[in-house]
Residue, then its C-alpha position, 0 to 999 in steps of 0.5 A: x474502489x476495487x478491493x479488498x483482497x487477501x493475497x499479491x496475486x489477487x491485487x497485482x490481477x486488479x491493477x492489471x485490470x484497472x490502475x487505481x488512485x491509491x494503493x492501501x497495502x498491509x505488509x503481512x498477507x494472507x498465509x504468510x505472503x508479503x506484499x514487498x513486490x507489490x508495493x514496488x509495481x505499485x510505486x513503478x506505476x505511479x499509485x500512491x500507496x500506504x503501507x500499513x503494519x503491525x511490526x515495528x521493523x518494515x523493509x520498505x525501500x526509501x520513496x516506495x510508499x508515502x507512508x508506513x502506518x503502524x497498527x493501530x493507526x487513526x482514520x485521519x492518519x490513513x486520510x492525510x496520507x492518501x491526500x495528495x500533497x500540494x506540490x505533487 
């Protein structure tokens, strides 16, 4: 597990580093910083990421994560969607 961090930046030095399994993004970061650009690394990489927030509108482009959980989401929810799906 690498993570938690508070900024893009932070998180695009980590995936530098190491490319992990899954990615699990907020949209709003810390100061103001939006993680959009990340979640598109993190998608040309291959890394399963969720996107979790607390707006109801979220420009997330089609196919770019495999799902967008809105605050306050279930643990289940946040771990079926991590889970690969059987034809992946």
């Amino acid at each position: 597990m690498a993570g938690p961090v508070a900024t893009s930046a932070d998180a695009k030095r980590l995936i530098s580093k190491r490319i992990p399994d899954a990615a699990v993004v907020d949209i709003h970061l810390l100061k103001g910083d939006k993680s959009y650009d990340l979640i598109d690394q993190l998608h040309d990489r291959g890394i399963r990421t969720v996107v979790i927030t607390g707006y109801s509108d979220v420009s997330i482009k089609p196919g770019k994560a495999v799902a967008v959980l809105q605050k306050p989401f279930r643990e289940e929810s946040l771990l079926a969607a991590l889970r690969p799906s059987r034809t992946e």
